[in-house]
C-alpha positions as CSV (number, residue, x, y, z in Angstrom):
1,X,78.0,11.5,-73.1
2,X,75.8,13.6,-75.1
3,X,73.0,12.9,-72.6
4,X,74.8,13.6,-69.9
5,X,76.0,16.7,-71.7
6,X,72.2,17.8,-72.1
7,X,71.3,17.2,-68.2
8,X,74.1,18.9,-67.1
9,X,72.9,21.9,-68.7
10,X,69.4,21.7,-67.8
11,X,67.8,20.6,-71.0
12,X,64.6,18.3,-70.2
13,X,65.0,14.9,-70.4
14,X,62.2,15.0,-73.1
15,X,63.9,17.3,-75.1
16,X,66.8,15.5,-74.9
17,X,65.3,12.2,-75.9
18,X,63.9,14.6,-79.0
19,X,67.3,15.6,-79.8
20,X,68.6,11.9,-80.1
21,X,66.4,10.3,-81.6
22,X,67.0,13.6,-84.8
23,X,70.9,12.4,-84.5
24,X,69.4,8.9,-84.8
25,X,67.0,9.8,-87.3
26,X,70.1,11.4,-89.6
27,X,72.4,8.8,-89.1
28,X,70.1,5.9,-90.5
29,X,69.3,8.4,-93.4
30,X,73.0,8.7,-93.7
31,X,73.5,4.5,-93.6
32,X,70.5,4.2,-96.4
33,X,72.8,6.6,-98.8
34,X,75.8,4.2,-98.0
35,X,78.0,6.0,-95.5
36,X,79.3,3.8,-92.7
37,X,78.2,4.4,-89.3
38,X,77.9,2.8,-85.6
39,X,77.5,-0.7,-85.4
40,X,76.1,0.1,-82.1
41,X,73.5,2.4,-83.3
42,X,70.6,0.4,-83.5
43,X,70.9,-0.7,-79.5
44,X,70.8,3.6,-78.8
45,X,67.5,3.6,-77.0
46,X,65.7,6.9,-75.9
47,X,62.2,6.7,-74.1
48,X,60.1,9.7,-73.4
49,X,59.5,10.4,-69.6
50,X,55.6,10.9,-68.1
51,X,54.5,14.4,-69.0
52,X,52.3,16.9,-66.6
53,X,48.7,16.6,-67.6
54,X,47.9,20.0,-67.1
55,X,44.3,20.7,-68.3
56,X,41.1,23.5,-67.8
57,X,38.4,21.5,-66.2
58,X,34.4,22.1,-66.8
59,X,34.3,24.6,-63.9
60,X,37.9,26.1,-65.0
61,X,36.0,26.8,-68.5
62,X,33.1,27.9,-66.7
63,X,34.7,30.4,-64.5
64,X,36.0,31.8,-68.0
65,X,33.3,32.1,-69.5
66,X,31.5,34.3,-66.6
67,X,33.9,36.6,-66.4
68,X,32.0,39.8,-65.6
69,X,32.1,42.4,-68.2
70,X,34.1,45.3,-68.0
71,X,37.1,43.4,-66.9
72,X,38.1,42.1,-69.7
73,X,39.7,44.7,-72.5
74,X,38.3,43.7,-76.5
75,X,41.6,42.3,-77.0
76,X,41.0,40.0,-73.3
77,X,37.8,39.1,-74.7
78,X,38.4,37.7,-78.0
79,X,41.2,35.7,-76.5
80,X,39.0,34.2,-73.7
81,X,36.2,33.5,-76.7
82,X,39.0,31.4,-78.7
83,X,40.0,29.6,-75.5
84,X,37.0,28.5,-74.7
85,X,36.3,27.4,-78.1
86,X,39.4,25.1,-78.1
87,X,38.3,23.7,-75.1
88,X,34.8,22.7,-77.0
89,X,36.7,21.4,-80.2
90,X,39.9,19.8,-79.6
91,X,42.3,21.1,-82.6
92,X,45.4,22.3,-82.7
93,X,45.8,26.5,-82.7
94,X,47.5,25.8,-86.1
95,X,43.8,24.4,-87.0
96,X,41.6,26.3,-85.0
97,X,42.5,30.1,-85.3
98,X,42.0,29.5,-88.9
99,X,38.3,28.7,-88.4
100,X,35.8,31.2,-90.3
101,X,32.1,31.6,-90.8
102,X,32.7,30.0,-94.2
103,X,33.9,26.1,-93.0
104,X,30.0,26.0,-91.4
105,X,27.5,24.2,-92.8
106,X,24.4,22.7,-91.3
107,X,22.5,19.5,-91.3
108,X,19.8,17.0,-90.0
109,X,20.6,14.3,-87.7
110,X,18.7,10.7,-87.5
111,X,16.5,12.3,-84.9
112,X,15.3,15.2,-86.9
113,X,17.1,17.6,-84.9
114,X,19.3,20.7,-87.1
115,X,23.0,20.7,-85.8
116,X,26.1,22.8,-87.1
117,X,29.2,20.7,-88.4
118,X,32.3,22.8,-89.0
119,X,34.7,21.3,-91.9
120,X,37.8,22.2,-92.3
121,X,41.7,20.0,-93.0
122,X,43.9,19.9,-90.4
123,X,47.7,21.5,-91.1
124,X,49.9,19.1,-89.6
125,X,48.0,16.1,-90.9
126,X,45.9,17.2,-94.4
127,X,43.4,14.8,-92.6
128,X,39.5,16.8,-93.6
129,X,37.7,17.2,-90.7
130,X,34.0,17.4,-90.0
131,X,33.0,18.2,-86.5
132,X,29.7,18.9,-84.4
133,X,29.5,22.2,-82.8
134,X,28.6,22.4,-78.9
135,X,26.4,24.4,-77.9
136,X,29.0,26.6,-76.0
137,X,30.6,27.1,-79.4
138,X,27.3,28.5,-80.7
139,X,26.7,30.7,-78.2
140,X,29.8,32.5,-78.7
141,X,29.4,33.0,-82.6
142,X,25.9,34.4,-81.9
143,X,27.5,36.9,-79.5
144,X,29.8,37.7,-82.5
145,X,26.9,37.7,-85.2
146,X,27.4,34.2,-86.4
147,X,31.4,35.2,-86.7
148,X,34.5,33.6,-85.0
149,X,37.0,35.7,-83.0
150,X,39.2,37.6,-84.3
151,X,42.6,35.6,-85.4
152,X,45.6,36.8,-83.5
153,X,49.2,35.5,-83.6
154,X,50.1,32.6,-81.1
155,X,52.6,34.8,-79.2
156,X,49.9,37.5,-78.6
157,X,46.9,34.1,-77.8
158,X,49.8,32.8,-75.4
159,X,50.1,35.8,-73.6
160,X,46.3,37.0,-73.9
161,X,45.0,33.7,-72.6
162,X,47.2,33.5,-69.5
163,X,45.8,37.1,-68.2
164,X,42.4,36.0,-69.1
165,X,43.1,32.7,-66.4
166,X,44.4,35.4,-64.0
167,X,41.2,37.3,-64.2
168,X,39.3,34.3,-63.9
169,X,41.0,33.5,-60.5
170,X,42.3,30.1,-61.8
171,X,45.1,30.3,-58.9
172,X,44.8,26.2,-58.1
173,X,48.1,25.4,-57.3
174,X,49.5,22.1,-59.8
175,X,52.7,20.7,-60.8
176,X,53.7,21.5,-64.2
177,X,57.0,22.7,-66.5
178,X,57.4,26.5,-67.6
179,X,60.4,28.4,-68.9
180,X,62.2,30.3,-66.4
181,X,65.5,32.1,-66.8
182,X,67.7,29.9,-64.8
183,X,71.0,32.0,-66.1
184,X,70.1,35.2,-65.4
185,X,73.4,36.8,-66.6
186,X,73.9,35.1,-69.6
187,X,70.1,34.8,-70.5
188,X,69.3,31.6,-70.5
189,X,66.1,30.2,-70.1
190,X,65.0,26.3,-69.2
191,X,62.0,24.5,-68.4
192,X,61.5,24.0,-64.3
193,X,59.0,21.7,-63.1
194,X,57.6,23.2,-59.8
195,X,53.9,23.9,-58.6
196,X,52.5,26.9,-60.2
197,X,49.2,28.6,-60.1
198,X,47.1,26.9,-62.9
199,X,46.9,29.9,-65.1
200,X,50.9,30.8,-65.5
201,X,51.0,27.2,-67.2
202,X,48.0,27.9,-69.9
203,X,49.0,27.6,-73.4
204,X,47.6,27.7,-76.4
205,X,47.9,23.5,-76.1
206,X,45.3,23.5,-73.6
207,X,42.4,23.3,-75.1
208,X,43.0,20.8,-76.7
209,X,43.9,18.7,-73.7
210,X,41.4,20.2,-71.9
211,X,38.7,18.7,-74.5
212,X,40.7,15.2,-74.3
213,X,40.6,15.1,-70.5
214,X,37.0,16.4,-70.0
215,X,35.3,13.8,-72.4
216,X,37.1,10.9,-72.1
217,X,35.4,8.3,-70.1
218,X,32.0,10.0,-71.2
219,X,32.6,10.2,-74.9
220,X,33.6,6.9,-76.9
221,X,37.6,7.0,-77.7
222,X,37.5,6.5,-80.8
223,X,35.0,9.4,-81.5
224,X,37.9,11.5,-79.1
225,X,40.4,9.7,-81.3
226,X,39.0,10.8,-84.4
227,X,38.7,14.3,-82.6
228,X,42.0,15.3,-81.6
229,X,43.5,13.0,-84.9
230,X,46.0,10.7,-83.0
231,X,46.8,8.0,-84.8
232,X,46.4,5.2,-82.4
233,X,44.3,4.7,-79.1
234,X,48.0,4.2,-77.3
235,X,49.2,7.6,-78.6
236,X,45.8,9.0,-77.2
237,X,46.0,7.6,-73.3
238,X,49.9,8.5,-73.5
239,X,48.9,11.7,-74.4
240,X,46.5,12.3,-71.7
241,X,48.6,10.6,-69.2
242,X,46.4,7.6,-68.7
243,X,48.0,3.8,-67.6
244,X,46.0,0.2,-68.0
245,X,44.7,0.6,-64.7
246,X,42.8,4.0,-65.8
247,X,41.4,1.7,-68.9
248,X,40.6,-1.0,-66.5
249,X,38.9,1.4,-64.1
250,X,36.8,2.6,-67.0
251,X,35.6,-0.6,-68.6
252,X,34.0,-1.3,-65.5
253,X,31.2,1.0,-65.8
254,X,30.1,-1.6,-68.8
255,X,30.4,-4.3,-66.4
């Protein structure tokens, strides 16, 4: 009933299944303190449904990062520089827009060759992290003097990044889920799934994604793994969408 409750009112099946498996989630905590419930709790599945895999591609990220100057304002401009660095690194904004000059350090690989790690420990997981930068990374620090962007919120990054996609012409047209007010008169806003232009559905997610997407297949997964910090390979390919026919289709290039 309450399911049917939530779809009637336009909630997302996802968010739904998010909502009861917390009612699920409190009920066992409440069985563990010795309060009866459901016998038929245990039989309550939920699943979570197929998600959009809505990422920038190598020539999205390109496009970015030629923007020609002059059209993007300072504040444009240290968004677009963050974006493309999330692209390149594969945190969370939690993680990334904390980055400073401070968590670099640099250091000699087996073939003699100087590279720049960045360490730092992720927020949601305390995990310590110690990651390579690209050379895409580096050529925005030295623009900046060997500095990061500027941090900004992640209301003003959501909003900066998705004029910055509009400058860059990313206007390809791709299924995806963003908030619309579906009640006007009483305000109400719910996620539609419709095609948009690419760049009304970038987040600050997408980089992240976008990392995941772009280097799996030429990257190890485990090194992506270790990357992004999923916890298992399954949670990775769920994540980026992929099925056992996409991990078929990729263990035959060692075939």
């Amino acid at each position: 009933s309450f399911e049917d409750y939530c779809f009637s009112k336009g909630y997302a099946p996802n968010t739904t299944t998010r909502a009861i498996r917390a009612i699920k989630t409190a009920c066992n905590h409440a069985r563990y303190n010795g309060i009866e419930t459901s016998y038929q709790l245990e039989k309550l599945k939920t699943k979570y449904t197929k998600t959009e895999n809505i990422y920038l591609t190598l020539e999205d990220i390109e496009k970015l990062k030629h923007i020609k100057k002059g059209k993007l304002t300072d504040q444009l401009e240290n968004a677009r520089d963050w974006l493309v660095i999330s692209c390149f690194i594969g945190q969370r904004v939690s993680d990334f827009m904390r980055f400073n000059k401070k968590m670099l350090r640099q250091e000699t690989n087996k073939d003699g060759k100087l590279v720049t790690l960045i360490e730092f420990t992720q927020q949601k997981t305390g995990k310590v992290m110690t990651i390579p930068l690209k050379q895409d990374v580096l050529d925005i620090l030295d623009k900046r003097g060997g500095e990061f962007p500027v941090r900004i919120s992640d209301q003003k990054y959501n909003v900066y990044i998705k004029k910055v996609g509009a400058i860059a012409k990313l206007n390809e047209k791709v299924v995806g889920s963003k908030k619309l007010e579906t009640e006007p008169e009483s305000g109400i806003y719910r996620k539609v799934t419709k095609e948009f232009e690419k760049y009304k559905l970038i987040s600050s997610h997408i980089g992240r994604r976008s990392f995941a997407s772009n280097f799996y297949g030429k990257m190890p997964t485990s090194f992506l793994i270790y990357i992004t910090g999923h916890k298992t390979e399954e949670m990775f390919l769920n994540y980026l969408g992929k099925s056992n026919k996409d991990l078929a289709m990729e263990l035959t290039n060692y075939f």
